[in-house]
MARPA-494981 format. One record per residue (C-alpha): residue number from 1; residue in one letter; z, x, y. Coordinates in pm, 1 decimal, decimal comma. Example, Ala and Ser with C-alpha at 12.3 -4.5 7.8 and 13.67 -1.06 7.14 Angstrom:
<atoms>
+-----+----+----------+----------+----------+
!   i ! aa !        w !        u !        v !
+-----+----+----------+----------+----------+
!   1 !  A !    780,0 !   1230,0 !   -450,0 !
!   2 !  S !    714,0 !   1367,0 !   -106,0 !
+-----+----+----------+----------+----------+
</atoms>
This chain:
<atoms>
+-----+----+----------+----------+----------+
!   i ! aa !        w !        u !        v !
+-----+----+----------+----------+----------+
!   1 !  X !      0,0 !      0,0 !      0,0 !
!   2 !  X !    104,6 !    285,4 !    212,8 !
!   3 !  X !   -277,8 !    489,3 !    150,3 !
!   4 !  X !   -423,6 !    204,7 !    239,5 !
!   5 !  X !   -280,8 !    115,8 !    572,5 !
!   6 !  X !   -365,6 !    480,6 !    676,2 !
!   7 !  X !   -716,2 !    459,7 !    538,8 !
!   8 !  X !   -738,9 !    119,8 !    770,2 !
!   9 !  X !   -557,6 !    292,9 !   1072,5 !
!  10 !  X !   -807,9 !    573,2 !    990,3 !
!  11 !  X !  -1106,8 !    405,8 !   1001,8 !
!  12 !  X !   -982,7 !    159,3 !   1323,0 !
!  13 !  X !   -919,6 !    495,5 !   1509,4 !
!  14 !  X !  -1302,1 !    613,7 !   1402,5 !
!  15 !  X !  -1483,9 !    358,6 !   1499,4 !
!  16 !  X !  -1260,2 !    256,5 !   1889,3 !
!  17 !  X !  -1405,4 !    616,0 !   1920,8 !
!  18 !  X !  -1746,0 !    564,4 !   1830,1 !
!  19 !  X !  -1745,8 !    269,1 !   2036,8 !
!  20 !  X !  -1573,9 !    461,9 !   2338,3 !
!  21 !  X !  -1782,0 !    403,9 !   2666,6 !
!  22 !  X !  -1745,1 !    756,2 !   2748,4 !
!  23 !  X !  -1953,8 !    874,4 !   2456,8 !
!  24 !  X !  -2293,4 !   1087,0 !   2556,3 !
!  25 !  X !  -2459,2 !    754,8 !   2610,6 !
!  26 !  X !  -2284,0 !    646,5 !   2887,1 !
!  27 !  X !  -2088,9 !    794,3 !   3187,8 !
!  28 !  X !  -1798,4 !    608,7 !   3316,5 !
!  29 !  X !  -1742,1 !    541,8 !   3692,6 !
!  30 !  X !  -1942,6 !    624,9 !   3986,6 !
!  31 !  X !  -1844,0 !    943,4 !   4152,3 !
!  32 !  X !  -1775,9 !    948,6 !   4514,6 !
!  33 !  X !  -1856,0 !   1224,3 !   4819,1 !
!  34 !  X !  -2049,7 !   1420,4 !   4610,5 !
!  35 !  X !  -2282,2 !   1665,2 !   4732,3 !
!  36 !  X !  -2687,8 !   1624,0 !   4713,6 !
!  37 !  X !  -2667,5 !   1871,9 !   4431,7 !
!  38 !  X !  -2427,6 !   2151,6 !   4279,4 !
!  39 !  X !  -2504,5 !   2491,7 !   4353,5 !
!  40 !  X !  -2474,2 !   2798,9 !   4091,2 !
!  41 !  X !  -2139,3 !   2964,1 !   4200,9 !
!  42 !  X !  -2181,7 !   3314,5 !   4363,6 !
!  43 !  X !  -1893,8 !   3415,4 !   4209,1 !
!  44 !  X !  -2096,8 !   3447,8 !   3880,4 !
!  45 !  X !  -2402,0 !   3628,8 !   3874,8 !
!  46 !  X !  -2707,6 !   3434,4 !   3656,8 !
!  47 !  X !  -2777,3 !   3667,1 !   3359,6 !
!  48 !  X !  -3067,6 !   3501,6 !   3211,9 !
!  49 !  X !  -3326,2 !   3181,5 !   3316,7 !
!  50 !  X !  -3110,2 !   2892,0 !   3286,2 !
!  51 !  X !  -3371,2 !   2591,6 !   3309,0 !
!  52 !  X !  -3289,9 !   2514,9 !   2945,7 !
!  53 !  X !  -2895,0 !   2535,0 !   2938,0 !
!  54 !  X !  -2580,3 !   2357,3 !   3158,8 !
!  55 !  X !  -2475,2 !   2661,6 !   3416,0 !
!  56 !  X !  -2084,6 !   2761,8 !   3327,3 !
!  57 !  X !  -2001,5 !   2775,9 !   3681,5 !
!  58 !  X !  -2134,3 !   2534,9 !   3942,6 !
!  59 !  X !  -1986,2 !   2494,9 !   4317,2 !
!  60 !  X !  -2002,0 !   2216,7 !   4583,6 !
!  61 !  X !  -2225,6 !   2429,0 !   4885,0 !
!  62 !  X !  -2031,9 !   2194,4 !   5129,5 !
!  63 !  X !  -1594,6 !   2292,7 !   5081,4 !
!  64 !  X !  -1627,8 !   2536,5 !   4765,9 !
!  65 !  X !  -1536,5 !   2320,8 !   4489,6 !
!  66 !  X !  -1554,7 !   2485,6 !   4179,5 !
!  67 !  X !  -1688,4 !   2299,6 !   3889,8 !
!  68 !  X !  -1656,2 !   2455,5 !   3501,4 !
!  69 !  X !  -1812,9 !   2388,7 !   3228,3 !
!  70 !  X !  -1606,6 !   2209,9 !   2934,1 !
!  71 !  X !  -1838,6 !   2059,3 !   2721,3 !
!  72 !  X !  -2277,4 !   1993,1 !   2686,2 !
!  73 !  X !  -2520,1 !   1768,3 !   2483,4 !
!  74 !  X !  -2874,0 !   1857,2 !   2421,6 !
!  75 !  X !  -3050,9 !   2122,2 !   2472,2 !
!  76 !  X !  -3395,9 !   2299,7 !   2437,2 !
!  77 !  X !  -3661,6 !   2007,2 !   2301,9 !
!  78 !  X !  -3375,2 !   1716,0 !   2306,0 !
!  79 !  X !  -3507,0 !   1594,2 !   2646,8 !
!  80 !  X !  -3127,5 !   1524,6 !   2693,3 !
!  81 !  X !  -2868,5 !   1791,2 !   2921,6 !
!  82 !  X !  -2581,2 !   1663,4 !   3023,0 !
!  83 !  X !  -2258,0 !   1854,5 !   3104,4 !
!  84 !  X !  -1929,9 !   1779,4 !   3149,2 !
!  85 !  X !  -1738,8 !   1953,6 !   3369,1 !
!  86 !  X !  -1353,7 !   2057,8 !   3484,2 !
!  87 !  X !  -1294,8 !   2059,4 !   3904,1 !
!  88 !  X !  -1105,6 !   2297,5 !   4108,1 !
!  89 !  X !   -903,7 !   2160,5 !   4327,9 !
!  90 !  X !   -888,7 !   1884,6 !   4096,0 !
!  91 !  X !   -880,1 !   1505,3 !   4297,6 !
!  92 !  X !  -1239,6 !   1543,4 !   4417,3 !
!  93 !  X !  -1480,4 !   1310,5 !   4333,5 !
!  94 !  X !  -1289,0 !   1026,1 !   4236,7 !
!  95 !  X !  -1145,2 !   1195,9 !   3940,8 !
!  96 !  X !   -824,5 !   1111,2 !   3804,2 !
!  97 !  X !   -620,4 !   1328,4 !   3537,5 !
!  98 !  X !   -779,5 !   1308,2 !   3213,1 !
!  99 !  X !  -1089,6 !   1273,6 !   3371,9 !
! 100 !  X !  -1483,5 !   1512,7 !   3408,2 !
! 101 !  X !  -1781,7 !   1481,6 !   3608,8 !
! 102 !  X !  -2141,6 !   1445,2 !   3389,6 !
! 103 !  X !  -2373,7 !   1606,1 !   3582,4 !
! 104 !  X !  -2730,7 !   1607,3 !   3445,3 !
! 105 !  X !  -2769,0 !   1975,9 !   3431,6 !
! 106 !  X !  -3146,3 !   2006,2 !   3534,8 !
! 107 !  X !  -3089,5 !   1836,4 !   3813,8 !
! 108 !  X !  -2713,3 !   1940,2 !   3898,5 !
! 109 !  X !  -2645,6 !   1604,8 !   4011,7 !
! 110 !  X !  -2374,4 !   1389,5 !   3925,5 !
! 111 !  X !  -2439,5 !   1121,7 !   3655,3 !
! 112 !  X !  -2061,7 !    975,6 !   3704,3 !
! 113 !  X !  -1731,2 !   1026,0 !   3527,2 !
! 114 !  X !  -1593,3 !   1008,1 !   3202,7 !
! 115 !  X !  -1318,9 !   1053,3 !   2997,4 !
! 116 !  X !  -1173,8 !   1452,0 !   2916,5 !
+-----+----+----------+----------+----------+
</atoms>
């Protein structure tokens, strides 16, 4: 009886996250104040062509805001880059604790915010 009401709570848990809106279908909430489009940060030289990858380090041009990379879907032939990334001073945007920006990382704009 036990085995089964973990293989239940188990399989409950799986699919609330499969069925989480803040899956790499979907972003969240708008983002607010957000510049026309990141810039790489100076702070960390570009090694390499980066057209097919999410950039580590991204800034806000405007104040400085430093963005980090956490997390990225797609890549080369996927037609799909997204990133999701950590912001220093954290607040900006909108974002509450617990919270990224998606940023389409071709374009380094902001596709809206989701879920750490």
């Amino acid at each position: 009886m036990i085995h089964s009401r973990i293989v239940f709570l188990s399989l409950l848990g799986a699919m609330a996250c499969a069925a989480s809106p803040t899956g790499w279908a979907s972003a969240g909430a708008p983002a607010v104040r957000l510049p026309q489009q990141f810039q790489p940060d100076p702070a960390f030289p570009l090694v390499s062509d980066t057209s097919a990858t999410c950039l580590v380090h991204l800034m806000d041009p405007r104040d400085g805001t430093r963005l980090t990379l956490a997390q990225s879907d797609g890549g080369p032939g996927t037609g799909n880059l997204r990133g999701d990334y950590d912001i220093d001073p954290p607040g900006r945007y909108g974002l509450t604790p617990g919270h990224r920006l998606r940023l389409d990382c071709r374009s380094r704009k902001a596709i809206g915010i989701v879920r750490s």
